[in-house]
C-alpha positions in Angstrom: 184.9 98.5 133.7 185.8 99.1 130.1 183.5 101.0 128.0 182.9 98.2 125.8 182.0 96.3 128.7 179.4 99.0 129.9 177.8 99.5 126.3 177.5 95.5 126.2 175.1 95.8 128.9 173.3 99.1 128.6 172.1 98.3 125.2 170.9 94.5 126.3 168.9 96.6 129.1 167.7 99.0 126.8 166.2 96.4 124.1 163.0 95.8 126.1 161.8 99.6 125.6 159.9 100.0 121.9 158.6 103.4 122.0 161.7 104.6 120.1 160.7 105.8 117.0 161.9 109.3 115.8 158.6 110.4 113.2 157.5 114.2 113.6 161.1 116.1 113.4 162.0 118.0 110.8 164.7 120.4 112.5 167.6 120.8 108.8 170.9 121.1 108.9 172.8 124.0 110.6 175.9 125.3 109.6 178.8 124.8 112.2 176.7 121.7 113.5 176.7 118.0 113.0 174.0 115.8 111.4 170.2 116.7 111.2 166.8 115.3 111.6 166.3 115.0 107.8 168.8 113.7 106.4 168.5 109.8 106.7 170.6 106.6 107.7 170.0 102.5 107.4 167.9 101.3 109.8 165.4 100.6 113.2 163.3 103.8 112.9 161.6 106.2 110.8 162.1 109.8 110.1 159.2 112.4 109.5 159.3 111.7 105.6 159.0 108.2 106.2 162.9 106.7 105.2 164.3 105.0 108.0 166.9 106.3 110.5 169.3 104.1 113.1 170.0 105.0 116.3 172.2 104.0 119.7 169.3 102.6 121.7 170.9 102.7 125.2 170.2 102.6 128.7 172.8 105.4 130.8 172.4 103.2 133.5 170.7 100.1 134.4 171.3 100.5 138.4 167.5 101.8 139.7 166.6 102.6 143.3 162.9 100.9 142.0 161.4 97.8 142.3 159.2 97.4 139.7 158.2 93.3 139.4 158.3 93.5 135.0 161.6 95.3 134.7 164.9 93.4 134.1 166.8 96.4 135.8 164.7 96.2 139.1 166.8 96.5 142.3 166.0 92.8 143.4 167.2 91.5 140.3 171.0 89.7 140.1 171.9 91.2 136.9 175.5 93.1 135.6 175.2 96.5 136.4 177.0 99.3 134.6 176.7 103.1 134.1 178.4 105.6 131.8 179.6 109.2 132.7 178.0 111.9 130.5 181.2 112.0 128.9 181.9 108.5 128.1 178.3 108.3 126.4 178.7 112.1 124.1 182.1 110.8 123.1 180.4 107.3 122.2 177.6 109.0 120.4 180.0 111.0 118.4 182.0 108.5 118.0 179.5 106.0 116.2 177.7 109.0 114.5 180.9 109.8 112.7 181.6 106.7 111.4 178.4 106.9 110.1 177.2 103.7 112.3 174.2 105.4 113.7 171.8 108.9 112.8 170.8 109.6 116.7 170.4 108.8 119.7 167.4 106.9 122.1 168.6 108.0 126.0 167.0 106.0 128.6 167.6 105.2 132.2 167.2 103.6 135.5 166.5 105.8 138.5 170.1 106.3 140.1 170.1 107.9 143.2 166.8 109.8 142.9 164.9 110.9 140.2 166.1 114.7 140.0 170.0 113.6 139.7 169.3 111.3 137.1 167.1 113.9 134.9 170.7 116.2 135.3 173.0 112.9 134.2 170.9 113.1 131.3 171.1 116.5 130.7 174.4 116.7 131.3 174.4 114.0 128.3 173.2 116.2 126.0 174.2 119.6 126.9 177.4 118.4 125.8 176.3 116.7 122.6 174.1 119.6 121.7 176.8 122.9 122.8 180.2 121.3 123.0 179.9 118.9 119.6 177.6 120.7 117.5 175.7 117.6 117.4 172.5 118.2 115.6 170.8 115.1 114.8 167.9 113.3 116.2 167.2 112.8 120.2 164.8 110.6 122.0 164.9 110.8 125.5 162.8 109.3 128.5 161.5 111.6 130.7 162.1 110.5 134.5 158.8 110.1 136.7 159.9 111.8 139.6 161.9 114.3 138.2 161.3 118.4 139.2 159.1 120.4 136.5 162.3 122.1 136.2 164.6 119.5 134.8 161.9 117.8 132.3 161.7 121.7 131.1 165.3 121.5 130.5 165.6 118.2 129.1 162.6 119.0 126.9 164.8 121.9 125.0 167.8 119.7 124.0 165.8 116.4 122.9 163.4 116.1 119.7 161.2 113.5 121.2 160.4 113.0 125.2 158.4 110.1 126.5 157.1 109.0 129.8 156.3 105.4 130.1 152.9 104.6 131.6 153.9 101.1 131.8 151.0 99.4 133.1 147.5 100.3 132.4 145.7 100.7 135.9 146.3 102.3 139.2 146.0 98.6 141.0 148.4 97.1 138.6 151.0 99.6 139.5 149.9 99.1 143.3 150.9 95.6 142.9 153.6 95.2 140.6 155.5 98.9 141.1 154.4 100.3 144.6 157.2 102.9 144.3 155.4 104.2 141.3 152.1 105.9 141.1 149.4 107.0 138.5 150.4 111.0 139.3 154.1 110.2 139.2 154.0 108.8 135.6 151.3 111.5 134.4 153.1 114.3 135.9 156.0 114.4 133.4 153.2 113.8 130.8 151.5 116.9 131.5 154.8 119.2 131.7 155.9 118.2 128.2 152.4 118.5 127.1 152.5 122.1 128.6 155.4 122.6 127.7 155.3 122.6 124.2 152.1 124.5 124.5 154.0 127.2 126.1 156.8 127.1 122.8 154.2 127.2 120.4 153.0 130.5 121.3 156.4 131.7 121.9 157.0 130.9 118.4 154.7 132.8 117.2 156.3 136.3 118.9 159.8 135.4 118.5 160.7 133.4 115.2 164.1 132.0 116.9 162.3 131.0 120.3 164.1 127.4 121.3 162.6 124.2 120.2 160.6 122.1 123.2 160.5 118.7 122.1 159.7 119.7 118.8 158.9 116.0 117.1 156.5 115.7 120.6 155.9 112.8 122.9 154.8 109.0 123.4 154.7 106.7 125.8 154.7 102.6 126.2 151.9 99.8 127.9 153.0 97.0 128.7 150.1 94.3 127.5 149.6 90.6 129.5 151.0 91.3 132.6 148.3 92.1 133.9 144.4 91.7 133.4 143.2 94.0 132.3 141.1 94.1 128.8 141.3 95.3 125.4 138.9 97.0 126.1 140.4 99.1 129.2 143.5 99.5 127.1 142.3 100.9 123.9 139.8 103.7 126.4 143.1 104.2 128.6 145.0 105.2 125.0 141.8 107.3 123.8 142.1 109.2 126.7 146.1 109.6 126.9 145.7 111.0 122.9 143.1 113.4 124.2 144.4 114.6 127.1 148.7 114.5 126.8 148.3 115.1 122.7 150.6 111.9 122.0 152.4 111.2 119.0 152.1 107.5 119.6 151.4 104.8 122.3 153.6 101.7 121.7 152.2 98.2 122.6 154.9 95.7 124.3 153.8 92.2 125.1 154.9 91.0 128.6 158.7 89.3 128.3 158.7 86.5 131.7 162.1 88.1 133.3 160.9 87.9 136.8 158.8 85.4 139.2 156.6 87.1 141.0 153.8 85.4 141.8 151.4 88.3 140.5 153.4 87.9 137.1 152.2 85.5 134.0 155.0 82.5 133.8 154.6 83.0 130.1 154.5 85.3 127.5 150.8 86.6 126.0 150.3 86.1 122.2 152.2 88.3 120.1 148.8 88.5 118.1 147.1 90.4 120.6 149.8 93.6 120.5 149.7 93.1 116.6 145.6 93.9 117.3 146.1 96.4 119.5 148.3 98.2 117.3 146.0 97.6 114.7 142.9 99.3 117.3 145.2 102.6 117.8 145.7 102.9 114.1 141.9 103.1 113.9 141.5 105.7 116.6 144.8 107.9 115.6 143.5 108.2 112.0 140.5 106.7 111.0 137.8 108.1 113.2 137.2 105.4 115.5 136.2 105.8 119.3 137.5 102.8 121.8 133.5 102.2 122.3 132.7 101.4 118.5 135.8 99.2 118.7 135.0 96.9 121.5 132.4 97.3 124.6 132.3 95.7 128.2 130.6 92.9 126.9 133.2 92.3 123.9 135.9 93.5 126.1 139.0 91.1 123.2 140.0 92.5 120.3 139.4 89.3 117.4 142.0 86.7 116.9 140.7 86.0 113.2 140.1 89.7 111.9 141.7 92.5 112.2 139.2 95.6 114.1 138.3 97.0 110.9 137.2 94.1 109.2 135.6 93.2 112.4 133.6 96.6 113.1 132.4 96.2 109.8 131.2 93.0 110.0 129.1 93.7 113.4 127.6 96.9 110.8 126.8 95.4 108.0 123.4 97.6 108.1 125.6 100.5 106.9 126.9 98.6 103.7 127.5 98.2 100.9 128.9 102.0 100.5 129.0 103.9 97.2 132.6 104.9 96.4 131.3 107.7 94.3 129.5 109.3 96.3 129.7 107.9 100.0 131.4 111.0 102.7 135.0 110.7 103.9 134.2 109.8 106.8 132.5 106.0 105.7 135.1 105.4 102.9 137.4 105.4 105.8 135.7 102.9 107.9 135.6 100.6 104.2 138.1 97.6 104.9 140.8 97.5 102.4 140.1 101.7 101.9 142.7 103.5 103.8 143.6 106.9 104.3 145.5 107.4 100.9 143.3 105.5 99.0 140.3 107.5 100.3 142.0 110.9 100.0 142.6 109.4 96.3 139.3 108.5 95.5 137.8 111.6 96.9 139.9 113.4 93.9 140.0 111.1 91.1 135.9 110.9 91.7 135.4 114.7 91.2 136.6 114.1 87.2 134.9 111.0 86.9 132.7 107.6 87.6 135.1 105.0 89.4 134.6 101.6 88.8 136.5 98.4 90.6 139.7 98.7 87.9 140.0 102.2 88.8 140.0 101.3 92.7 142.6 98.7 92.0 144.6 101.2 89.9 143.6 104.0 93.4 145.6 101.3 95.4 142.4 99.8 97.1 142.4 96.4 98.3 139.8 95.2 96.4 139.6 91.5 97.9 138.5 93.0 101.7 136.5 96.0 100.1 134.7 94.3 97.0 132.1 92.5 100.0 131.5 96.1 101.6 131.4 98.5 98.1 129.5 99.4 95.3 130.6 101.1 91.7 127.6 102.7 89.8 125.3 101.0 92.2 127.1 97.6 91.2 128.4 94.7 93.3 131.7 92.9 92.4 130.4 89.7 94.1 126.5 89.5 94.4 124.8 87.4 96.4 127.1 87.1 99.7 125.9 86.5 103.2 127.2 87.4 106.4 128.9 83.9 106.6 130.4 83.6 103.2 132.0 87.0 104.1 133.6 86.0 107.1 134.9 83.1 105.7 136.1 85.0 102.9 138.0 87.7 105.0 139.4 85.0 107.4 141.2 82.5 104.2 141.7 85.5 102.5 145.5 85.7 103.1 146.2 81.8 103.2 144.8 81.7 99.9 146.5 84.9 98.5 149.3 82.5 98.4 148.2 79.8 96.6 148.5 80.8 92.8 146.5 78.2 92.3 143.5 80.0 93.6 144.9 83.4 92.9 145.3 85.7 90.0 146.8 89.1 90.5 145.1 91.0 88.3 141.4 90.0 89.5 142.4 88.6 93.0 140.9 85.3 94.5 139.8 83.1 91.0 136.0 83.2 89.5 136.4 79.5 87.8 137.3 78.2 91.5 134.1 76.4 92.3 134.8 75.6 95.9 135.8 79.4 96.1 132.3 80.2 94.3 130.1 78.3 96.9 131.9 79.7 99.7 131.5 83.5 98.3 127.9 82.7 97.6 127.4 81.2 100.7 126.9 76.9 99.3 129.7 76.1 102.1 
């Protein structure tokens, strides 16, 4: 098969894997090598200072002794099937890198043969980008479940960024839909790249020049609407993956229909309810939030009409309206339209003086979400509101954001509107 042929169909494999982002490394430029981790490209991901970076998303083969019901590469399915040598896929790499088509590399793979000869295909991959081409620029590669503590170890000190798919979120669903995998099979690689970089971080600290272990850390992926389980079940399963593996990241993927099982959904979920979830583990990766203040067993679905912070907030609207001058970190951050930045900025710019609602604006607030749940100087922006005339106002918010009609930039949704004053007084 010609290698054109093979990339044609390990990249079309490849595309249904989204945990390929390349934030956290920071490893420069070396002399005598090729590339680095800081230096950015064009497109597709995002390096640690936040430009974006393009990389060869592949799959080194697609063949896979598995049988997992959601995969496209599973051994039951009638698909092409192609696989590159080590060789063919450095000298590929290399080739694309240097005419400046791509930054890195994203290395996955099916399970050829057994799990332990395709961790050393993979190894061999990158032993020879790494010592024979110099090649130092940015490497995300999948850890295989399966795989000897050994060769994850070893994998682990020639890639920036490992991850181990989880796939699906329960121990039944993986009963049913991938009986040759199992809940210790996927959280074993999990833990050895979590120890392992344990392990190089006090290393580091006795021996400056100790090697890098997956230096820009780990993630993994869930794939949502395949099966039943809840938001709920999903956003606790992530809580406890953060806490327990130290993740970088857990990527969302809504179920794609490329099989018919009969367990299987014969169509796809709604891309809304990743866009929530994502929206959930933003909340519990840097906002403070616990899965249980999100949602409960008895409110087990994220909102289709509000995002969870504006929808937290609205089920605690004993707790506001907050001060911005003198409220604590920790409730400016669970303000909606008050994020991170903004609260970092108002915790500064308020030691030198009284902010009022320009200065928020000017802080980079977004003051039509935040004016219903703040106070400047003990003032309201819009006096009066109830509980209804909020939640209206939060759901038309962005439909009416575009109609300049009802919307002036410099003060957001219009004061002469009168429709819009009965519904933010609560008439409608």
């Amino acid at each position: 098969m010609q290698l054109e042929e093979k990339l044609r169909i390990l990249t079309e494999s490849a595309k249904y894997d989204a945990s390929c982002a390349s934030s956290g490394s920071r490893r420069k430029g070396v002399a005598g090598s090729i590339g680095s981790t800081s230096n950015a490209g064009c497109c597709h991901s995002f390096s640690a200072d936040g430009r974006c970076v393009s990389l060869l998303k592949v799959l080194f083969t697609n063949y896979c002794i598995n049988d997992c019901k959601y995969c496209t590469c599973r051994s039951s399915n009638d698909i092409e099937r192609a696989a590159f040598t080590p060789r063919e896929l450095a000298d590929l790499c290399m080739n694309f890198y240097l005419r400046n088509y791509i930054d890195g590399l994203f290395l996955s793979s099916g399970v050829i043969k057994n799990p332990d000869y395709t961790a050393e295909q993979l190894i061999a991959t990158l032993k020879i980008l790494r010592e024979e081409y110099r090649f130092n620029g940015y490497i995300h590669v999948k850890a295989i479940p399966g795989a000897s503590a050994w060769l994850i170890y070893r994998l682990g000190l020639l890639a920036d960024r490992m991850s181990a798919n989880i796939e699906l979120p329960s121990e039944d669903s993986l009963k049913l839909l991938a009986p040759q995998k199992s809940r210790e099979k996927v959280l074993a690689p999990m833990a050895q790249i979590r120890d392992g970089i344990i392990v190089q971080r006090n290393d580091i600290k006795l021996y400056k020049n100790a090697p890098q272990f997956v230096p820009a850390g780990q993630s993994t992926q869930m794939i949502v609407g395949a099966t039943g389980e809840t938001d709920f079940h999903i956003l606790r399963l992530s809580e406890a993956l953060y806490k327990k593996f130290a993740l970088k990241r857990v990527y969302y993927s809504a179920y794609i229909p490329v099989g018919n099982h009969v367990a299987l959904p014969k169509s796809k979920p709604p891309l809304l309810r990743e866009h929530r979830l994502y929206q959930a583990d933003w909340l519990l990766r840097f906002y403070g939030f616990k899965a249980e203040e999100i949602l409960d067993e008895k409110h087990s679905s994220l909102d289709d009409n509000l995002d969870p912070k504006c929808n937290w907030a609205m089920n605690h609207l004993e707790l506001f309206p907050v001060e911005v001058n003198s409220a604590p970190r920790e409730m400016l951050l669970r303000v909606p339209g008050i994020g991170v930045r903004s609260t970092n900025r108002i915790l500064r710019a308020r030691r030198s003086c009284a902010l009022g609602f320009d200065e928020l604006k000017r802080l980079g607030v977004v003051i039509k979400r935040a004016r219903y749940f703040i106070t400047c100087n003990g003032k309201h922006m819009i006096p009066g509101c109830n509980e209804q005339a909020i939640y209206q106002a939060l759901i038309c918010a962005p439909q009416m954001s575009e109609q300049m009609s009802l919307f002036d930039p410099a003060v957001g949704l219009l004061g002469n509107s009168e429709e819009m004053q009965k519904c933010l007084t609560g008439e409608l």
